[in-house]
DRENNUPA-401781 format. One line per field, with one value per residue (C-alpha): residue in three letters; chain; x, y, z. Coordinates in steps of 0.25 Angstrom, whole numbers, padded with zeros to 4 digits. Each point is the difference from the previous one (the first is absolute). Example, Ala and Ser with C-alpha at 12.3 -4.5 7.8 and 13.67 -1.06 7.14 Angstrom:
<rs>
resn = ALA,SER
chain = A,A
X = 0049,0006
Y = -0018,0014
Z = 0031,-0002
</rs>
This chain:
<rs>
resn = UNK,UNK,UNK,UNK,UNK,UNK,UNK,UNK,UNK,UNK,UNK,UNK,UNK,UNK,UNK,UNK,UNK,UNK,UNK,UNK,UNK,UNK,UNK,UNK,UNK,UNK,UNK,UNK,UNK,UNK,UNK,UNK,UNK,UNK,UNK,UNK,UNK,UNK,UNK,UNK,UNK,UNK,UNK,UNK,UNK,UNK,UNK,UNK,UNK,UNK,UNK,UNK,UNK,UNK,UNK,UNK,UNK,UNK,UNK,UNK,UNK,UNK,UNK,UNK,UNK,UNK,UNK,UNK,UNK,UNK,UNK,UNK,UNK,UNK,UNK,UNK,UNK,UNK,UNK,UNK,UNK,UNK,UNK,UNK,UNK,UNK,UNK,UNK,UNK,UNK,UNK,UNK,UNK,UNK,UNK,UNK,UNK,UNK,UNK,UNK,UNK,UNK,UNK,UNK,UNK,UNK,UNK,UNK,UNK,UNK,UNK,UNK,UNK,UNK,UNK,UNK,UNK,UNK,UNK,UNK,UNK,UNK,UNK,UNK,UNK,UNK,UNK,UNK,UNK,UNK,UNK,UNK,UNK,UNK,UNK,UNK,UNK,UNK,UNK,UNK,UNK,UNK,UNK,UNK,UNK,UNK,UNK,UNK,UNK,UNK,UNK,UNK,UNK,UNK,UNK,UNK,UNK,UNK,UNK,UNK,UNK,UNK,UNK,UNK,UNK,UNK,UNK,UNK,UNK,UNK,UNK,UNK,UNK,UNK,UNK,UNK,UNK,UNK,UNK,UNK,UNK,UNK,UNK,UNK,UNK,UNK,UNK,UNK,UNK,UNK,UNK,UNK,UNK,UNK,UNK,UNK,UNK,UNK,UNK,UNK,UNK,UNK,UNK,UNK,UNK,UNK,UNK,UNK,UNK,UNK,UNK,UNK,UNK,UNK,UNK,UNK,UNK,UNK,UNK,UNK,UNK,UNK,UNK,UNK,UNK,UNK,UNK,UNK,UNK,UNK,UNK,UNK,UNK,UNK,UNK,UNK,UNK,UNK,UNK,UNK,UNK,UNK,UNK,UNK,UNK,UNK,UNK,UNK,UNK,UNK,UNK,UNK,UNK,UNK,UNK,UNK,UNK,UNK,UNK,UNK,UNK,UNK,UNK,UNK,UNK,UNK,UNK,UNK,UNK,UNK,UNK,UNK,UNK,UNK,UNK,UNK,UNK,UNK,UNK,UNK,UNK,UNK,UNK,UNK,UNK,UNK,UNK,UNK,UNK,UNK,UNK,UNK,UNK,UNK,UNK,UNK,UNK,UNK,UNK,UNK,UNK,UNK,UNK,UNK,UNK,UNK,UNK,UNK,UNK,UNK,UNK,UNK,UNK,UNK,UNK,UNK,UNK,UNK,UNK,UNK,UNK,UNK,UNK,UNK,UNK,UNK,UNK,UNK,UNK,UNK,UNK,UNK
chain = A,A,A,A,A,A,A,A,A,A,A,A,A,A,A,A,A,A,A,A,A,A,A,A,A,A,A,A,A,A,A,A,A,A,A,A,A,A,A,A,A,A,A,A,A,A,A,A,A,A,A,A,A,A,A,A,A,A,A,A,A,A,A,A,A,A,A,A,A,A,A,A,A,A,A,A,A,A,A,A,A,A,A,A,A,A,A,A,A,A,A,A,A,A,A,A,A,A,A,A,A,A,A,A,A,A,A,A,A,A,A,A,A,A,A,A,A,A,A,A,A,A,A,A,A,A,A,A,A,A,A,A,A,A,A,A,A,A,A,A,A,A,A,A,A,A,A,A,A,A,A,A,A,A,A,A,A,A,A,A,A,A,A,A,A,A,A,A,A,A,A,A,A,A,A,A,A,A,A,A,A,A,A,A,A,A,A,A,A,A,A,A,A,A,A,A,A,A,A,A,A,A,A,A,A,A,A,A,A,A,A,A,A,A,A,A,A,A,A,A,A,A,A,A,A,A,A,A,A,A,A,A,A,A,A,A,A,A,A,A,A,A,A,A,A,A,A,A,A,A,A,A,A,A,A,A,A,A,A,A,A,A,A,A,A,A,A,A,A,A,A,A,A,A,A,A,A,A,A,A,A,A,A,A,A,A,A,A,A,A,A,A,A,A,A,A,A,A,A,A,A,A,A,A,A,A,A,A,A,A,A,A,A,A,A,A,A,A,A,A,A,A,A,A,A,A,A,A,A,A,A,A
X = -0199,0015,0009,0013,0014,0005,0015,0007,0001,-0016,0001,0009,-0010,-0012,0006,0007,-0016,-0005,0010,-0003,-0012,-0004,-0007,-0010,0002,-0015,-0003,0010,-0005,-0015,0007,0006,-0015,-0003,0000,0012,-0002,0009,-0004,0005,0005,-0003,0007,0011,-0001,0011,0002,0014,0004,0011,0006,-0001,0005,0012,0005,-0002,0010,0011,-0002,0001,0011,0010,-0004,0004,0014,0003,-0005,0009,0009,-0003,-0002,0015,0005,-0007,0000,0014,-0003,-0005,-0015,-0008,-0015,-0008,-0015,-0007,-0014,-0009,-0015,-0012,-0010,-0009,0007,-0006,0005,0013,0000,-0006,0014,0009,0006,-0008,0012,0010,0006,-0008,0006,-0012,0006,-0007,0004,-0005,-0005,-0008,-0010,-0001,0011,0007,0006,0012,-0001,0012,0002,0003,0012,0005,-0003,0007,0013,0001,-0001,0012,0008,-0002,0002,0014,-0005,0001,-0014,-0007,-0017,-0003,-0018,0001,-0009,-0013,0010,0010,0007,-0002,0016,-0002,-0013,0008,0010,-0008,-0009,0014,0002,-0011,-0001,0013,-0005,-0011,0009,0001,-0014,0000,0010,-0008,-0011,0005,-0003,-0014,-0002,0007,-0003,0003,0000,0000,-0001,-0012,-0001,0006,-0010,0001,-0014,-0008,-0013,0004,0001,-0012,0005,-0011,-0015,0003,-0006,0010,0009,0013,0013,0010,0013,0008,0015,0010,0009,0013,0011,0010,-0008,-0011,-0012,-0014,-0009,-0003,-0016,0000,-0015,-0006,-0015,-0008,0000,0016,0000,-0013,0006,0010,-0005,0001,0015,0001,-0004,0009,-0002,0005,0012,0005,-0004,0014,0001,0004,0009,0004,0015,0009,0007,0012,0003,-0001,0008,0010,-0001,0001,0012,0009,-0003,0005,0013,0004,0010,-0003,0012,-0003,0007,0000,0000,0009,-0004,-0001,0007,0002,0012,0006,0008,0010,-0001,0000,0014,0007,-0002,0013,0005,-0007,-0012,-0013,-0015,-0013,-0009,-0016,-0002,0002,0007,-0014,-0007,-0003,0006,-0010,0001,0000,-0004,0004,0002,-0014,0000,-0008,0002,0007,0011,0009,0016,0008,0008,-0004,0011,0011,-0007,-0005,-0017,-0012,-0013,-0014,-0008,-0012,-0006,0005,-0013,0005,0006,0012,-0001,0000,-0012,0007
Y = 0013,0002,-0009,0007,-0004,0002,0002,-0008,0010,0002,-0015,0001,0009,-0007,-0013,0007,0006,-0013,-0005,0011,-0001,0013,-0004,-0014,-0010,-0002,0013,0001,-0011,0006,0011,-0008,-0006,0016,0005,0011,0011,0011,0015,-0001,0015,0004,0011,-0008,-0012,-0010,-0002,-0007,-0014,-0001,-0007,0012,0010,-0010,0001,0014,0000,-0006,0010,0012,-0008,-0001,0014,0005,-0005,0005,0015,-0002,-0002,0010,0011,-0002,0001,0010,0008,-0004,-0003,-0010,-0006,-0013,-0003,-0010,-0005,0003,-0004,-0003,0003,0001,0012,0010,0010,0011,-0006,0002,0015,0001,-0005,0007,0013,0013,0005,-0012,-0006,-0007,-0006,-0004,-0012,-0007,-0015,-0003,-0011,0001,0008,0011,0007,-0002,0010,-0002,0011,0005,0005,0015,-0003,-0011,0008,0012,-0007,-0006,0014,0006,-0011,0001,0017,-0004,-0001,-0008,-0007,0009,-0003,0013,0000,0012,-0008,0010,0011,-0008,0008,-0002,-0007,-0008,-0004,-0004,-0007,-0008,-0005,-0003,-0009,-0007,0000,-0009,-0010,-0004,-0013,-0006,0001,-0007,-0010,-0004,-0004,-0007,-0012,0000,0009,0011,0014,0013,0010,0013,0013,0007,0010,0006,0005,0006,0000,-0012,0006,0003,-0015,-0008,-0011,-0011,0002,0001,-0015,-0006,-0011,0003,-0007,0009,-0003,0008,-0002,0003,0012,0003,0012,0003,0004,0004,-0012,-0002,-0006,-0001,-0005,-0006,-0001,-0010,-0001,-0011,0003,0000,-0014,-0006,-0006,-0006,-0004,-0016,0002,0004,-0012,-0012,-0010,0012,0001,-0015,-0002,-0003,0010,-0010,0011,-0005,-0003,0010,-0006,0010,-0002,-0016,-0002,0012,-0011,-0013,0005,0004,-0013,-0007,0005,-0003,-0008,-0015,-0011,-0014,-0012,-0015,-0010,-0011,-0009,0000,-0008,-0002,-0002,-0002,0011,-0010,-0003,0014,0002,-0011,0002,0000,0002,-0010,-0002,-0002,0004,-0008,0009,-0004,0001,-0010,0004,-0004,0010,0014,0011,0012,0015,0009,0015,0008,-0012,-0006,-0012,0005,-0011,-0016,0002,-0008,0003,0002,0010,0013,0006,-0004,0002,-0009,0003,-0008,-0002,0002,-0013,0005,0008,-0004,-0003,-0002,-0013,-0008,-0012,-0008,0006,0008
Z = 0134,0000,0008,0006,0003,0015,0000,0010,0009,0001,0001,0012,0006,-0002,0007,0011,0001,0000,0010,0010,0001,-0004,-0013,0000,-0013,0002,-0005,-0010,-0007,0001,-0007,-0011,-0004,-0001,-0014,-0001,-0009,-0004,-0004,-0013,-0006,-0015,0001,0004,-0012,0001,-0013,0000,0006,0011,-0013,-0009,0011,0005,-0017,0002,0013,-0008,-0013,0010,0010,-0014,-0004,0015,-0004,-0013,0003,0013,-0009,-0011,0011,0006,-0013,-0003,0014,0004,0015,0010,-0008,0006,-0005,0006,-0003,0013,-0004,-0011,0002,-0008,0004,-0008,-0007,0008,0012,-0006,-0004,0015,0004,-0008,0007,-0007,-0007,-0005,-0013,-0009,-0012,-0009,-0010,-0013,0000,-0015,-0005,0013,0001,0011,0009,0012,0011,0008,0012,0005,0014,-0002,0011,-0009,-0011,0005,0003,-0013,-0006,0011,-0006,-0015,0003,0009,0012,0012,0001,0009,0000,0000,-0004,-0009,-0011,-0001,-0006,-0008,-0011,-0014,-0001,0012,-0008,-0012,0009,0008,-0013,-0007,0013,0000,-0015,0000,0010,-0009,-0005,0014,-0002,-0014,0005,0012,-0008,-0008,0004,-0001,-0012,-0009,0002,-0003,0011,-0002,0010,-0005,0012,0012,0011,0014,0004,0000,0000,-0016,-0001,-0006,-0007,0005,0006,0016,0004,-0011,0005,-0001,0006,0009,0000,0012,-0002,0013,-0005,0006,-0006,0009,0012,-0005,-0001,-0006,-0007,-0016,-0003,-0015,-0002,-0010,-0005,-0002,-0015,-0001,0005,-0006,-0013,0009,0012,-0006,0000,0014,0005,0005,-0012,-0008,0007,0001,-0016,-0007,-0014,-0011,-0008,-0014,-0004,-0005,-0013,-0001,0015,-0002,-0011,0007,0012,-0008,-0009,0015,0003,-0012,0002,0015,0000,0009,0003,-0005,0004,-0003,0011,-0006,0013,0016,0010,0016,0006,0015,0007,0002,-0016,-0003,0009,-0006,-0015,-0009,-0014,-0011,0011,-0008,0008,-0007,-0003,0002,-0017,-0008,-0014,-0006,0009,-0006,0009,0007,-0007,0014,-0003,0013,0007,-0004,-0007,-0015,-0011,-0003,-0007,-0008,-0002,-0012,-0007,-0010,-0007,0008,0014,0009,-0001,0004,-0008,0005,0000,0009,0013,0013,0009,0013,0004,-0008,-0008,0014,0004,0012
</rs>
């Protein structure tokens, strides 16, 4: 039995229903006492959460940005990438999507185990190609007879984007992507058996005029070893990463030698305007410390340490008699 979420607009639809006239609660709750079942697809085996898939979105939604900006680099012209959806099928329902002549970029990602494809629209592929040769960007389809330089160039392209790859992954696990093959035909493309799950990633691609789409297709077996770091709990764990020595002692010897103003407070007193105005020559203002009284060490205008006065070496200096701990001797 499996129990399904109505949006709110199916909500809204079923009340306005209900309102109408047109559909009787009665029977809807005859329904409900009904046991619901759902043709469930082996073919089609959902073997990642909404969780898993979701981590994968942010992977792919950060990787969308660097190659958009490694390609306008690279390309010199107008680039935007976007993360349009990210789906789980079986591979065969993936090759069946795929145009019957394209770009495919085969990539190891040591240490994990199996390969992953990044399918490039040959529009997209082309215009990348008229760039890197000079050209304006046009998206010509001329993919089933590439020559054997724009074969080299186009790997070369590709082959330099690996990084992004690298870096976007990087926050789940290390890896080593390397482009192992460049194929135009798909049908040449077995890397899984047909009803193995994979998870399509379909990326938004826009250079200059021309749009399209780019697939990155991931097995199962890429992602098993890590499927328990795409989850949520992964993501909101804090790494507790050890203290770099040379940098604390670099950080702790700066400090020691910034320079900070201290002052002794010989006293406090309030006065009147009108006292203030009138003050003359030999006037004498009563401070609040007695002479007994040790004064208050202030560091930066924050009062540190009691201190009594005296004189070192022909300077007025005072001594340190203990911590200031909030407060004065009057327990204000």
């Amino acid at each position: 039995m499996v129990d399904e979420v109505l949006s709110q607009n199916e909500i809204d639809a079923l009340l306005s229903a209900i309102t109408s006239g047109e559909m009787d609660a009665e029977e809807l709750k005859k329904e409900d006492k009904e046991k619901k079942v759902r043709v469930y697809d082996f073919k089609r085996a959902l073997r990642f959460s909404k969780d898993q898939i979701r981590s994968i979105s942010r992977i792919h939604e950060n990787y969308a940005r660097l190659l958009t900006t490694f390609f306008s680099a690279q390309l010199r012209t107008y680039i935007n990438i976007t993360v349009a959806s990210v789906d789980q099928i079986p591979y065969e329902e993936f090759i069946r999507s795929v145009p019957k002549m394209t770009i495919l970029n085969t990539y190891s990602v040591e240490p994990l185990e199996g390969r992953l494809v990044m399918e490039v629209n040959p529009n997209i592929a082309y215009a990348m190609l008229d760039r890197t040769l000079g050209g304006m960007g046009s998206g010509v389809n001329k993919v089933e007879n590439l020559t054997e330089i724009e074969t080299i160039l186009m790997t070369q392209l590709f082959e330099k984007a690996i990084t992004n790859l690298q870096e976007a992954w990087a926050t789940i696990v290390d890896i080593d992507p390397v482009l192992e093959d460049f194929e135009v035909n798909p049908q040449f493309l077995q890397m899984v058996s047909p009803n193995e799950t994979v998870v399509v990633v379909s990326l938004n691609t826009t250079i200059g005029e021309e749009s399209g789409m780019i697939n990155i297709c991931i097995p199962h077996i890429v992602l098993e070893p890590i499927i328990s770091k795409l989850s949520v709990h992964y993501w909101m764990q804090t790494s507790s990463k050890e203290r770099d020595v040379d940098a604390y002692e670099k950080l702790t010897k700066n400090l020691q030698q910034a320079q900070i103003e201290v002052k002794a407070l010989l006293g406090e007193s309030t006065i009147s305007i009108e006292q203030f105005l009138n003050l003359n020559k030999d006037d004498v203002i009563g401070l609040d410390n007695t002479i007994e009284s040790p004064l208050i060490l202030a560091v930066n205008d924050a009062p540190k340490f009691y201190v009594q006065p005296g004189k070192y070496k022909n300077k007025m200096s005072v001594q340190i008699m203990e911590e200031f701990k909030g407060g004065n001797e009057h327990g204000e």
